[in-house]
ROMAR-783566 format. One line per field, with one value per atom (N, C-alpha, C): residue number from 0; residue in three letters; atom name; x, y, z. Coordinates in pm, whole numbers. Atoms other than C-alpha are relative to their C-alpha. Layout:
REM ROMAR-783566
num <- [NUM,...]
residu <- [ALA,...]
atome <- [CA,...]
u <- [X,...]
v <- [Y,...]
w <- [Z,...]
//
This chain:
REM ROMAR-783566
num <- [0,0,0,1,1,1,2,2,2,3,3,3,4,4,4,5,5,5,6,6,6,7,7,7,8,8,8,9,9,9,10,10,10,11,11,11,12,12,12,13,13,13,14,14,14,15,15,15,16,16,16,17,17,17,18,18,18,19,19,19,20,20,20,21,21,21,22,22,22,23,23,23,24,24,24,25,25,25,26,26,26,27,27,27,28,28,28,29,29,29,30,30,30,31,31,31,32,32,32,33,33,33,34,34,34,35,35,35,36,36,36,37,37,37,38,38,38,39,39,39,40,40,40,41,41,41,42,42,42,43,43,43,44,44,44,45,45,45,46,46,46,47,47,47,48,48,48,49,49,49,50,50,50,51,51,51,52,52,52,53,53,53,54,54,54,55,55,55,56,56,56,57,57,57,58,58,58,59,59,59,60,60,60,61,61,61,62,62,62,63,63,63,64,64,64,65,65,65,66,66,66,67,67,67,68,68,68,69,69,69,70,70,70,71,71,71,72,72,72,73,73,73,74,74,74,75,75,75,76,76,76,77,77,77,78,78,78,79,79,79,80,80,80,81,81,81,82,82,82,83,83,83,84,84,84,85,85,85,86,86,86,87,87,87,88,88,88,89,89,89,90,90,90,91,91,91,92,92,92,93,93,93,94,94,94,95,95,95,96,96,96,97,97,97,98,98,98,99,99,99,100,100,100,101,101,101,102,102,102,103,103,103,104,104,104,105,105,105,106,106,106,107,107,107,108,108,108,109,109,109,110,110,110,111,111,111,112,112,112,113,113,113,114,114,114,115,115,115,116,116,116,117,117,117,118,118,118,119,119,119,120,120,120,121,121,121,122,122,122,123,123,123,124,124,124,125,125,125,126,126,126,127,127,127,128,128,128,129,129,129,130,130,130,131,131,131,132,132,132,133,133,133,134,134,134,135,135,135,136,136,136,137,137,137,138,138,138,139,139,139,140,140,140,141,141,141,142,142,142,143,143,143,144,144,144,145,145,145,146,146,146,147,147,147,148,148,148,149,149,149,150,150,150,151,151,151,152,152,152,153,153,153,154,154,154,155,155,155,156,156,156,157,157,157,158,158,158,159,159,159,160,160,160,161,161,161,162,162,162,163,163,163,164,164,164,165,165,165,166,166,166,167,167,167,168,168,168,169,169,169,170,170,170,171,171,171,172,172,172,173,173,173,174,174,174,175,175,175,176,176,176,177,177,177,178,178,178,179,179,179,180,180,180,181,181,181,182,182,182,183,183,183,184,184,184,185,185,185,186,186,186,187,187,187,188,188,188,189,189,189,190,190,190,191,191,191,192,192,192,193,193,193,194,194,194,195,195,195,196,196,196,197,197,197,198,198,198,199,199,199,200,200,200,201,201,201,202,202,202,203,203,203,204,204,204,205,205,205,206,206,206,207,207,207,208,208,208,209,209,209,210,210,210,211,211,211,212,212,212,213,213,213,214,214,214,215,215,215,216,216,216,217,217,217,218,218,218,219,219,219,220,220,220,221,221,221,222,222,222,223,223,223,224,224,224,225,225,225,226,226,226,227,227,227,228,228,228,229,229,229,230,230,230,231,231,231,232,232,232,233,233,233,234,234,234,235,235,235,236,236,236,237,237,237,238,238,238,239,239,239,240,240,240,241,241,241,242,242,242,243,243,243,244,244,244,245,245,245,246,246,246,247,247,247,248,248,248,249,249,249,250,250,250,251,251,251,252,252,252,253,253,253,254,254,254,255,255,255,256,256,256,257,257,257,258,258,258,259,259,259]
residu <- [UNK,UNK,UNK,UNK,UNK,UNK,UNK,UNK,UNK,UNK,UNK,UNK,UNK,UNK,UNK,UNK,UNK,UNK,UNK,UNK,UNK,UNK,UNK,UNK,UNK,UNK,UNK,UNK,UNK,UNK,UNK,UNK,UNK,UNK,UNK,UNK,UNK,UNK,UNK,UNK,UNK,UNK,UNK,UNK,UNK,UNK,UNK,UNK,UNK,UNK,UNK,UNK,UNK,UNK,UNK,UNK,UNK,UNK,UNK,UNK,UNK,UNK,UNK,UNK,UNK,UNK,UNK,UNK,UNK,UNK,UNK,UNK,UNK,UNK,UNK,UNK,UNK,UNK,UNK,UNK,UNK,UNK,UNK,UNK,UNK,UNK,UNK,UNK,UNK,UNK,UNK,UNK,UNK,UNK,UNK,UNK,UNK,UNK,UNK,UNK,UNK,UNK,UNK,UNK,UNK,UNK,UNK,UNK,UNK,UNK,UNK,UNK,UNK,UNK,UNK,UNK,UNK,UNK,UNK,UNK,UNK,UNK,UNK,UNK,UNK,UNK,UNK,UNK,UNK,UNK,UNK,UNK,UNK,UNK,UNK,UNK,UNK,UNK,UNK,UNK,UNK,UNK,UNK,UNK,UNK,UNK,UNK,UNK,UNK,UNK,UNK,UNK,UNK,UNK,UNK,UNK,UNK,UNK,UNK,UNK,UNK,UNK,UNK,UNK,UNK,UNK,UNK,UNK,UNK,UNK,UNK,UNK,UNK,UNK,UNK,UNK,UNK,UNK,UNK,UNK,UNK,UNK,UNK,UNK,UNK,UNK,UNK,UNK,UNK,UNK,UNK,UNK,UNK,UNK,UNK,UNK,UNK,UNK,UNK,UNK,UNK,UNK,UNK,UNK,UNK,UNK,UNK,UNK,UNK,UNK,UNK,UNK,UNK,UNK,UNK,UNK,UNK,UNK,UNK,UNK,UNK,UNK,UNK,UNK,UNK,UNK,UNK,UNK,UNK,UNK,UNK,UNK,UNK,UNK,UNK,UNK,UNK,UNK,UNK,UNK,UNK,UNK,UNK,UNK,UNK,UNK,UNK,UNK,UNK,UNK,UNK,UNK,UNK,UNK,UNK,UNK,UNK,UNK,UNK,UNK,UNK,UNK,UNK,UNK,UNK,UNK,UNK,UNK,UNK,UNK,UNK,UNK,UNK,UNK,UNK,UNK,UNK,UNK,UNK,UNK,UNK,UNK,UNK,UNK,UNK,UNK,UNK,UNK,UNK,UNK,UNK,UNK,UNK,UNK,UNK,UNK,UNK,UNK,UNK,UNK,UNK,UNK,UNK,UNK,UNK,UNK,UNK,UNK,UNK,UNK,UNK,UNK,UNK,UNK,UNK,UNK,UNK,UNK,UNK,UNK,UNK,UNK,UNK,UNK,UNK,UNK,UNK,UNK,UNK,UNK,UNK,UNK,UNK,UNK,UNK,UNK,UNK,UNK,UNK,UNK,UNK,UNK,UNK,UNK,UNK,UNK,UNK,UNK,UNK,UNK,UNK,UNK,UNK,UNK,UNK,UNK,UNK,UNK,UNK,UNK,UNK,UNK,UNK,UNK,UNK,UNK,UNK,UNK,UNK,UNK,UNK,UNK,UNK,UNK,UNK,UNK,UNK,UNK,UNK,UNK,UNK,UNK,UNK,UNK,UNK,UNK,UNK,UNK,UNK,UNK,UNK,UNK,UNK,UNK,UNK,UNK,UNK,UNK,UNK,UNK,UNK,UNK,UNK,UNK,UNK,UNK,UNK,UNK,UNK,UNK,UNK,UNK,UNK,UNK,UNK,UNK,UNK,UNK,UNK,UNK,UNK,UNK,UNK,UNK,UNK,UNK,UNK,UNK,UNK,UNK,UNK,UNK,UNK,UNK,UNK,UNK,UNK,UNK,UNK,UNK,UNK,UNK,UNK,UNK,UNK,UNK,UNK,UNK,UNK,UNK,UNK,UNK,UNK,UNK,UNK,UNK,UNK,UNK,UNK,UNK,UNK,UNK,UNK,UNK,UNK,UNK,UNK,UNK,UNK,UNK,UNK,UNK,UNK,UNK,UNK,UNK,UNK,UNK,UNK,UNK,UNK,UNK,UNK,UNK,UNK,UNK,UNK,UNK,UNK,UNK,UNK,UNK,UNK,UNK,UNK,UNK,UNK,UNK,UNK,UNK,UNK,UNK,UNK,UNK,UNK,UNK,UNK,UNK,UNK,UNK,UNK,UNK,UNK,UNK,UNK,UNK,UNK,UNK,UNK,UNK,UNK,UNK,UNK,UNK,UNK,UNK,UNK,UNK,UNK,UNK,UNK,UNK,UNK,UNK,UNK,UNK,UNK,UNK,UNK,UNK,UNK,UNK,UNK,UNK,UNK,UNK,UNK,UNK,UNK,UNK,UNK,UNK,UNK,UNK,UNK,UNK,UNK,UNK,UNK,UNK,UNK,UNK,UNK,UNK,UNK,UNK,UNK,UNK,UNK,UNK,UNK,UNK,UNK,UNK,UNK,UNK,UNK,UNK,UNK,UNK,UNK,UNK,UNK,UNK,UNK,UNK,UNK,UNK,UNK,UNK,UNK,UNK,UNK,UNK,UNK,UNK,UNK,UNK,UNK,UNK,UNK,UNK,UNK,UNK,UNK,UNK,UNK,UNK,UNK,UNK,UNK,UNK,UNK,UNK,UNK,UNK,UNK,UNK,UNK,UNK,UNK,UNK,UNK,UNK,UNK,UNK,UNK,UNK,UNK,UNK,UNK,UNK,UNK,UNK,UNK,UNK,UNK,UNK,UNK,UNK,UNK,UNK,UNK,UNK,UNK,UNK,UNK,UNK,UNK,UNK,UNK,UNK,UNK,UNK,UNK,UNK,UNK,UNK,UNK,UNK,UNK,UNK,UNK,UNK,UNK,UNK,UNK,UNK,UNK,UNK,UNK,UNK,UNK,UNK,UNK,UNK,UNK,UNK,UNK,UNK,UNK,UNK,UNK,UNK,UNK,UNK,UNK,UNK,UNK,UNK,UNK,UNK,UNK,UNK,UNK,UNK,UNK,UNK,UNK,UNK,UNK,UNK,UNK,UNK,UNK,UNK,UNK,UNK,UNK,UNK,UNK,UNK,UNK,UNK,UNK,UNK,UNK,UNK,UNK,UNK,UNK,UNK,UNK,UNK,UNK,UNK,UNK,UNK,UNK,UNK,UNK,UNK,UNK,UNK,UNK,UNK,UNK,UNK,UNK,UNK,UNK,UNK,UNK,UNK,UNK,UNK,UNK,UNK,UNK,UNK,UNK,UNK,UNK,UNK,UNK,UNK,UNK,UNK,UNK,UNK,UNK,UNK,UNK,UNK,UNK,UNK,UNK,UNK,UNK,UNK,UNK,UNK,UNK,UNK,UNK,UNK,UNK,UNK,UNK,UNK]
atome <- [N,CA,C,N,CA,C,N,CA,C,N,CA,C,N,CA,C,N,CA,C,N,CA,C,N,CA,C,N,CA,C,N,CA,C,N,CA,C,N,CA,C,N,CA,C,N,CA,C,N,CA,C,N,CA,C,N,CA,C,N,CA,C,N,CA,C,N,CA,C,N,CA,C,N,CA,C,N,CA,C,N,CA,C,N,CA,C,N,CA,C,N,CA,C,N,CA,C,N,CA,C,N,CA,C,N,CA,C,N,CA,C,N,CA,C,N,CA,C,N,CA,C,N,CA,C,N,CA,C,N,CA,C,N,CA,C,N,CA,C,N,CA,C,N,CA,C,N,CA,C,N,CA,C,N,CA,C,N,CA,C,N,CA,C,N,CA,C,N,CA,C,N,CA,C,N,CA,C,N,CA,C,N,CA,C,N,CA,C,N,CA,C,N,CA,C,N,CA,C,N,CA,C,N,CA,C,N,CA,C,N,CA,C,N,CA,C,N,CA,C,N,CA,C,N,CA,C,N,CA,C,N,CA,C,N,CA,C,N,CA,C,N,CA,C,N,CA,C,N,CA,C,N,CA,C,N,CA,C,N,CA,C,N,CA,C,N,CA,C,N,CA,C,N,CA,C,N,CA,C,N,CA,C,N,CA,C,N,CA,C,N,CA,C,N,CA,C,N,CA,C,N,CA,C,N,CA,C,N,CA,C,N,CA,C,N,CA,C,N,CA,C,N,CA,C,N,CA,C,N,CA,C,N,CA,C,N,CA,C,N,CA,C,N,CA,C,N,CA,C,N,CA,C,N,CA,C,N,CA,C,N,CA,C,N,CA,C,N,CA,C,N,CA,C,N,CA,C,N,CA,C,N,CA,C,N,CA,C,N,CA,C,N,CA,C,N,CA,C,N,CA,C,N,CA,C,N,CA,C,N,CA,C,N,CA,C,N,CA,C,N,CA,C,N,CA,C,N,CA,C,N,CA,C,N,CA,C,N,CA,C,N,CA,C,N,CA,C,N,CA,C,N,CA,C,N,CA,C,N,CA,C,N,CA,C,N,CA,C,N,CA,C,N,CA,C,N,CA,C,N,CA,C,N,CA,C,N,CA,C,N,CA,C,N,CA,C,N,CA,C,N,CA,C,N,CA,C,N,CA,C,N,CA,C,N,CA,C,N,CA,C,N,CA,C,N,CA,C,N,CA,C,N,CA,C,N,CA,C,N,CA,C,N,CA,C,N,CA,C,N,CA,C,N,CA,C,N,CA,C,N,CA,C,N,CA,C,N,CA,C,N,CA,C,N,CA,C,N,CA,C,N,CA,C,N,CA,C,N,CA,C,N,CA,C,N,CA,C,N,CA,C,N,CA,C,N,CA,C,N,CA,C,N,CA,C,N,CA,C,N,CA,C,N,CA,C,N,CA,C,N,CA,C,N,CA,C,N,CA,C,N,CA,C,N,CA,C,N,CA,C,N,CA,C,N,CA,C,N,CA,C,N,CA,C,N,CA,C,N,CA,C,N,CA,C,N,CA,C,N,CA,C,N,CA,C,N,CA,C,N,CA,C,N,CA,C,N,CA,C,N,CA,C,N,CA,C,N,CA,C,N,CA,C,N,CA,C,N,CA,C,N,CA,C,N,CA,C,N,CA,C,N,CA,C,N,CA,C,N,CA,C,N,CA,C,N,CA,C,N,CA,C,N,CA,C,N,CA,C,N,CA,C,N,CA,C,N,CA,C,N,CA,C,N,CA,C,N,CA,C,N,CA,C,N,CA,C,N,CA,C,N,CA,C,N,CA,C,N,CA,C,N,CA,C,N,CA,C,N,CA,C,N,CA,C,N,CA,C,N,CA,C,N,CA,C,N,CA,C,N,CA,C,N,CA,C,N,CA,C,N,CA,C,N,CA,C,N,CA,C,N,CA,C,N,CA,C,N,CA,C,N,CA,C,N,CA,C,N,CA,C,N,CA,C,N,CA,C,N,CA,C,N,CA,C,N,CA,C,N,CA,C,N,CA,C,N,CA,C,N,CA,C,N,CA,C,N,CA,C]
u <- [-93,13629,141,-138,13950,126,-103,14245,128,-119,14563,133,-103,14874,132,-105,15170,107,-55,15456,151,-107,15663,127,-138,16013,72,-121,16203,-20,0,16319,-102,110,16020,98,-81,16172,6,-44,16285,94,-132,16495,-16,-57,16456,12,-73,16672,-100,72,16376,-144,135,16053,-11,17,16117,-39,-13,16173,-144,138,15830,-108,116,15670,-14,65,15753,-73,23,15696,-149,145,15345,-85,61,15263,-7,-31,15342,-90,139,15086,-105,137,14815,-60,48,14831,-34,17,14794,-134,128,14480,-97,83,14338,29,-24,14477,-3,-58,14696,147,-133,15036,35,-9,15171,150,-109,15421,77,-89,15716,48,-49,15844,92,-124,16161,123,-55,16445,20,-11,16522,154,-94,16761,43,-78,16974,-115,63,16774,112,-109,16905,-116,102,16762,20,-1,16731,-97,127,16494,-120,115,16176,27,-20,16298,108,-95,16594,-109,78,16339,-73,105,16092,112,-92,16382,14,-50,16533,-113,131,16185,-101,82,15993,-49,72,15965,-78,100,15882,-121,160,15600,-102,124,15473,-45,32,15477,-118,117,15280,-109,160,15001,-40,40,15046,-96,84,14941,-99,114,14653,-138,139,14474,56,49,14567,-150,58,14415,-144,166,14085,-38,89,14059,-55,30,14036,-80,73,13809,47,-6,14015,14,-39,14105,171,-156,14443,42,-46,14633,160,-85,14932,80,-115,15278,68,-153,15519,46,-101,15796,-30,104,15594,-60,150,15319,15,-11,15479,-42,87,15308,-118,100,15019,-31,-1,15119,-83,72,15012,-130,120,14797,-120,128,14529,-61,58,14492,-79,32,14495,-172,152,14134,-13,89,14051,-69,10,14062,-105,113,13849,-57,119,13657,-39,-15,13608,-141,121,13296,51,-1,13470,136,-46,13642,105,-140,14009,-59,-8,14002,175,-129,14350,42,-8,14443,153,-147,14788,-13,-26,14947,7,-52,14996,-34,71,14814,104,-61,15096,-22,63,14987,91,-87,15287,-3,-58,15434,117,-188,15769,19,-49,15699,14,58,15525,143,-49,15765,127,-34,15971,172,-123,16192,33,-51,16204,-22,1,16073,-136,88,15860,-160,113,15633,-52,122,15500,-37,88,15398,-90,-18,15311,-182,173,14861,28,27,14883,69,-30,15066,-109,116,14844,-141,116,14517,66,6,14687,91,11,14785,159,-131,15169,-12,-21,15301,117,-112,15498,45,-53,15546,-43,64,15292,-146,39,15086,-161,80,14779,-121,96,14546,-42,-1,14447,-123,151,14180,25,59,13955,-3,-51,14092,-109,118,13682,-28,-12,13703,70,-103,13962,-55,15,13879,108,-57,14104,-26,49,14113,133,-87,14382,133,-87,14570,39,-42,14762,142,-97,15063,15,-34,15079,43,-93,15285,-96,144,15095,9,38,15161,-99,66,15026,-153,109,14729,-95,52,14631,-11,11,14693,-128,89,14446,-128,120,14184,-51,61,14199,-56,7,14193,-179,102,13872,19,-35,14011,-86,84,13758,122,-65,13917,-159,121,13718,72,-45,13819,-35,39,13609,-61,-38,13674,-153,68,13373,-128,90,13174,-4,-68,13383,-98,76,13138,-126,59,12847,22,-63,13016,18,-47,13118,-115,98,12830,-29,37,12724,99,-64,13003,110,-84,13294,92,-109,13639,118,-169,14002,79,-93,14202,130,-203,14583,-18,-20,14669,158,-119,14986,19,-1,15126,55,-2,15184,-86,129,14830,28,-37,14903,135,-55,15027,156,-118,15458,35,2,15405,-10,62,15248,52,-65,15455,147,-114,15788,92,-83,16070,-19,56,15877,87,-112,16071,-81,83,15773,-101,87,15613,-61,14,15392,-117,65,15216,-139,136,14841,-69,106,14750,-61,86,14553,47,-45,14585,-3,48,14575,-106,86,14283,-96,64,14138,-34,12,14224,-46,106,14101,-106,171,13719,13,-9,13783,8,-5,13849,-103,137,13578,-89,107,13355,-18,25,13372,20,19,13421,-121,180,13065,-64,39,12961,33,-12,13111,38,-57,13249,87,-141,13602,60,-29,13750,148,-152,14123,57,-20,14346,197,-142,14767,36,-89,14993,133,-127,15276,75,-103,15580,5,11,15591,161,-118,15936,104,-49,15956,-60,31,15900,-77,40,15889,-182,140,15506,-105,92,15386,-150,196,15081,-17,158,15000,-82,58,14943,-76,43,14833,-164,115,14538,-85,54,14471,-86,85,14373,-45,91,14227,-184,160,13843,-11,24,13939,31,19,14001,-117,83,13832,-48]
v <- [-11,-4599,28,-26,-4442,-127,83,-4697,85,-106,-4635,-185,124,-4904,14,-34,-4987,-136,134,-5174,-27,6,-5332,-68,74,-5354,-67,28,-5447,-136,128,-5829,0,122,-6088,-89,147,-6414,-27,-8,-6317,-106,84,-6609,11,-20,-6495,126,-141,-6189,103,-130,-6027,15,-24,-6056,161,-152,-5718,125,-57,-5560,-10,61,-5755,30,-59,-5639,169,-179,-5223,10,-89,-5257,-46,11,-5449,95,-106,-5197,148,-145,-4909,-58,57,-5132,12,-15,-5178,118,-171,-4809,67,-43,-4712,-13,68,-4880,36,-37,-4738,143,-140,-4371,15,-88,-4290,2,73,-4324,-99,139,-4632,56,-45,-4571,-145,113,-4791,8,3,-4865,-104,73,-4983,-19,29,-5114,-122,85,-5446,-26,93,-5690,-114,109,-5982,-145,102,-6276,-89,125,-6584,-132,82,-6895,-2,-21,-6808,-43,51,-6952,59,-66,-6845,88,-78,-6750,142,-114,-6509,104,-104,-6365,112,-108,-6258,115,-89,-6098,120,-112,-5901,98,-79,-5844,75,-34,-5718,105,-158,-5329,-56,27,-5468,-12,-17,-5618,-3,-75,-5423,105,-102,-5156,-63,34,-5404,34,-10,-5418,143,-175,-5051,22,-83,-4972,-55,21,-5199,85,-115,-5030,133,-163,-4699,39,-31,-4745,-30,6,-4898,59,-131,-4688,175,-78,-4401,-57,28,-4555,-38,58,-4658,-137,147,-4969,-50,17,-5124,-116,112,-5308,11,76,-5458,-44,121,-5579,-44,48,-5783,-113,99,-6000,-147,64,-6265,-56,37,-6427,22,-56,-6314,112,-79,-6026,10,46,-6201,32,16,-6232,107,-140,-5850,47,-27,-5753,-66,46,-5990,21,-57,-5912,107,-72,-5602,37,4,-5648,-55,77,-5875,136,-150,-5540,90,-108,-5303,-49,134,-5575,-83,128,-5812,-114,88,-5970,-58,30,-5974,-149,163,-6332,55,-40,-6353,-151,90,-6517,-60,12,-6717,-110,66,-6814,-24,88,-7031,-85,109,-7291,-134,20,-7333,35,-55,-7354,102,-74,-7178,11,-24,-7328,-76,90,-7502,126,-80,-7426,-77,32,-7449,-135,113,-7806,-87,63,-7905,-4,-45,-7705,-127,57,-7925,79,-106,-7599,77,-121,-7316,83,-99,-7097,71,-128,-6819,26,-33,-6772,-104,114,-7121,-65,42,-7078,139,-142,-6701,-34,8,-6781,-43,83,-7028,117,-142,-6710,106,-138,-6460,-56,59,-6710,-39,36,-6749,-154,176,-7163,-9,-40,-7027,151,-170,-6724,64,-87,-6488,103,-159,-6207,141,-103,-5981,28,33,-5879,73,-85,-5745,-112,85,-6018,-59,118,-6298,14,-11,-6349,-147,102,-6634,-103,103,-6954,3,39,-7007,71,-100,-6685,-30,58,-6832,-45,87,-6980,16,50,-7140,-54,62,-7232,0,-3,-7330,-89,86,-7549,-139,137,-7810,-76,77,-7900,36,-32,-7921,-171,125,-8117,-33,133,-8404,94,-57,-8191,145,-149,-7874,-17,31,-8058,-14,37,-8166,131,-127,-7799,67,-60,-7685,-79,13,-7899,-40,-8,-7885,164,-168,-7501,33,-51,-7508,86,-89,-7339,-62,55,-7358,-22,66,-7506,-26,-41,-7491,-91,152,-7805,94,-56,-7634,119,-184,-7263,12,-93,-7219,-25,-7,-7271,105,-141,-6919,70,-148,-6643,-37,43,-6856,11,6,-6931,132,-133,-6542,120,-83,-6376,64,-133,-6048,-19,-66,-6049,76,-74,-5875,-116,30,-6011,72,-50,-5960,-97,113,-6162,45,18,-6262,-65,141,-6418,-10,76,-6561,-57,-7,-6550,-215,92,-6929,-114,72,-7036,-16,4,-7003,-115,148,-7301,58,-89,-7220,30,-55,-7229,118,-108,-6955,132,-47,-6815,-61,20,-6842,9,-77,-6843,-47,-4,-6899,-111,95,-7059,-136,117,-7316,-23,70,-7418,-136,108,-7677,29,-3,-7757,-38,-18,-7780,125,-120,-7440,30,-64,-7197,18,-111,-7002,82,-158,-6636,-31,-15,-6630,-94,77,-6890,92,-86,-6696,163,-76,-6388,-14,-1,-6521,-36,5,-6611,127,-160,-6307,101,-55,-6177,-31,86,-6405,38,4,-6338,140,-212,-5928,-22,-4,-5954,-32,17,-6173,107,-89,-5991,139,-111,-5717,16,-25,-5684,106,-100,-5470,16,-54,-5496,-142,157,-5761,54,19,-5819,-123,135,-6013,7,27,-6171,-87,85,-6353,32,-33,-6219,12,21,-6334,31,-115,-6195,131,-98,-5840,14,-53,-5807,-79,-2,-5968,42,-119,-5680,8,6,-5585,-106,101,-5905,-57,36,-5989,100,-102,-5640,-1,-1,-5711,-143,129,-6071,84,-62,-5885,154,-108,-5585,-23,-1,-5720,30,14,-5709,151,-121,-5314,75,-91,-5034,85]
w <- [-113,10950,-51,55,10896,84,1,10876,108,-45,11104,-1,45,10910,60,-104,11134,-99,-21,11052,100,-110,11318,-43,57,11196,90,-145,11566,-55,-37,11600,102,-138,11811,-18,8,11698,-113,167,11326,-18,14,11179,-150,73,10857,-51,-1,10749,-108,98,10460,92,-74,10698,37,-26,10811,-89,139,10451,-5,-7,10424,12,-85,10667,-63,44,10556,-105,63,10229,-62,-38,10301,6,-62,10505,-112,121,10225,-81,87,10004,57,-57,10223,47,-97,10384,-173,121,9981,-32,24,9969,91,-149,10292,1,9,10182,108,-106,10491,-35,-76,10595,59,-118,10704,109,-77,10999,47,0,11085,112,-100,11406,30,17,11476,-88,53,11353,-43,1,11212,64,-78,11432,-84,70,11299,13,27,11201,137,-113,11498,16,-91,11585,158,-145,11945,81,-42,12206,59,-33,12318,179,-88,12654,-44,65,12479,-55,77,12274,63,-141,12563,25,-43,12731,-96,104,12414,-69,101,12221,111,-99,12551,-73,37,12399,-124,124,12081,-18,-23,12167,91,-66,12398,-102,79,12107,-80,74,11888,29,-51,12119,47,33,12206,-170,93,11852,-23,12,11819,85,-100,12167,-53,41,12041,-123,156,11700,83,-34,11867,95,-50,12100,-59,29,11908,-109,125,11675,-106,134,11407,-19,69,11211,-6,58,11287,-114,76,11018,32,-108,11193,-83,33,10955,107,-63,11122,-42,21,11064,31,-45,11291,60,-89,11507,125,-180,11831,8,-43,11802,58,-58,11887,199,-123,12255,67,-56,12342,-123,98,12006,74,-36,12096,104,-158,12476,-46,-7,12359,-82,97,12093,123,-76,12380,135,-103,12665,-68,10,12441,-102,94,12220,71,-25,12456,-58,29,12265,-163,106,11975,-50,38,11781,-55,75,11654,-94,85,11325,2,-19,11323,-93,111,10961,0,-46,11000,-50,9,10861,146,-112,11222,130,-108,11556,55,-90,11747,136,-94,12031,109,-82,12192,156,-131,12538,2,4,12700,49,-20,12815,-145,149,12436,-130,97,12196,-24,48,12016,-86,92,11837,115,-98,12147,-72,58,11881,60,-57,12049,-106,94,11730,-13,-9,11768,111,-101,12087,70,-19,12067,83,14,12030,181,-164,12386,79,-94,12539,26,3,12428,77,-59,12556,167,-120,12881,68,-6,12843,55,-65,12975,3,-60,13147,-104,98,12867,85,-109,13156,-72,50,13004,91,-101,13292,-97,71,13040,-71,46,13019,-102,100,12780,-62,146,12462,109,-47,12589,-110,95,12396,-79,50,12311,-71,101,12103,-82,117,11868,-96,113,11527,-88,116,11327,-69,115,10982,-97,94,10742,84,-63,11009,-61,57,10871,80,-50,11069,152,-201,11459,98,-125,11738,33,-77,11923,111,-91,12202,48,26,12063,8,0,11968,102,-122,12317,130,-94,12462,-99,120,12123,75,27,12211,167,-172,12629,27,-67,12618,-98,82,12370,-113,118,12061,-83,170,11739,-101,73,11511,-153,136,11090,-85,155,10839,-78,162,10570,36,26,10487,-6,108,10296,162,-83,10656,140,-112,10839,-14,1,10678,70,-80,10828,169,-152,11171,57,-10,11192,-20,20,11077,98,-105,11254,100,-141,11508,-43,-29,11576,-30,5,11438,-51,15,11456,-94,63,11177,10,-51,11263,-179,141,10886,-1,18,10874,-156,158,10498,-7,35,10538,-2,57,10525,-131,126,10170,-30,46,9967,-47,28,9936,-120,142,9561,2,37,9591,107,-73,9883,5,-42,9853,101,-79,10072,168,-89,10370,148,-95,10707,62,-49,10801,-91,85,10461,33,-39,10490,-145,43,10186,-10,-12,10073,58,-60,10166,-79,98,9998,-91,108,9663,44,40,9627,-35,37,9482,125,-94,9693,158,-118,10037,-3,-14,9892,-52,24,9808,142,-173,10203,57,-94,10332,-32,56,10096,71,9,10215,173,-177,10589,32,-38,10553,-48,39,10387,119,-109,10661,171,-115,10992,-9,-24,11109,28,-33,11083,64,-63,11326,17,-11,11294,-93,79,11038,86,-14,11151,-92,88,10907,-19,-63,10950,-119,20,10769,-147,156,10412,5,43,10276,-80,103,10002,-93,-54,9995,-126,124,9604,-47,-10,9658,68,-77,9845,-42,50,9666,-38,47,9519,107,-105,9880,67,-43,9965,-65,124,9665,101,-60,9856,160,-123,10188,-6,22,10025,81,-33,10112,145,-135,10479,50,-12,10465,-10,-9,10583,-136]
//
């Protein structure tokens, strides 16, 4: 399946000023590896801590573009691979696999459910409440329909609000303690992986604006990603929050198994 690599430079709810960098020159690794072009859209915006309602407002084109390029790419048959800065892309991307996949599972590898809302959130940050948008669990003002929470699996969750928790486990989100039981769980279907570069332990990711340690290795998260492209059928990967840019490919090499 021919690959089609995007990376979305515009501000979602950037608060730190290299994610963008990040994200292009990701995308210039991974589109290397998938022999195309990676294309860039946008511009980068000023890093702010701003709140999740500001963001909606300002980032609206943005990401509607995100999820534009995911249904383009699958509708024409290809494979999207998705940079961005981070996880508010989620909001429209996933609808959008959910609209012309709808059988198929979002894998959702995070340090971090991302599952607050605007009564839960604790920060007002948009990207940790992007997932419960995209499933529906609050209204983002994206009139383009929701992934069905029960399609979700997460794995690599390690830090979430008491309140987050109680929206995670009313809405039915899977939820995976031990990795090494995804390529099982996944087998023969259809998935979409979101990875979020802070599954990974911050040793091993620097920089990062919501480290939370005990994550993965490198090496570790790619025999995972190995391990569950063998098993399913990956039909599109997006990744998000890469900090610092100058570990492009080694992270580009970590989610090599999940390319076309």
């Amino acid at each position: 399946m021919e690959g089609a690599v995007t990376a979305l430079l515009c501000r979602t709810s950037d608060r730190i000023a290299t994610t963008a960098e990040g994200a292009r020159v990701l995308a210039e690794a991974l589109a290397e590896r998938v022999g195309v072009q990676a294309r860039m859209i946008g511009t980068p915006g000023e890093p702010a801590d701003t709140s999740y309602d500001d963001d909606l407002r300002d980032a609206r084109g943005c990401l509607l573009e995100a999820g534009g390029q995911i249904e383009d790419a699958l509708a024409a048959g290809r494979f999207p691979v998705l940079t961005s800065s981070d996880c508010s892309v989620c909001i429209t991307t996933l609808p959008a696999v959910a609209r012309l996949r709808p059988e198929a599972l979002v894998l959702w590898l995070d340090a971090h459910p991302d599952f607050n809302d605007p009564e839960t959130t604790p920060s007002g940050f948009l990207g940790g409440m992007c997932l419960a948008a995209a499933c529906g669990a609050w209204d983002a003002g994206f009139d383009d329909g929701h992934v069905d929470p029960a399609r979700v699996v997460m794995c690599g969750i390690r830090d979430v609000d008491a309140g987050e928790r109680v929206l995670v486990e009313t809405n039915g989100v899977g939820l995976v303690e031990r990795p090494s039981r995804l390529a099982e769980l996944l087998a023969e279907r259809e998935v979409f992986v979101h990875l979020d570069l802070d599954v990974l332990d911050p040793r091993v990711m620097p920089g990062l604006h919501w480290p939370v340690d005990g994550g993965f290795s490198d090496g570790g998260l790619r025999t995972l990603l190995a391990e569950v492209a063998e098993a399913a059928d990956i039909i599109g990967v997006e990744v998000t929050d890469l900090p610092a840019p100058a570990l492009a490919r080694r992270v580009a090499t970590i989610v090599e198994p999940l390319l076309p």
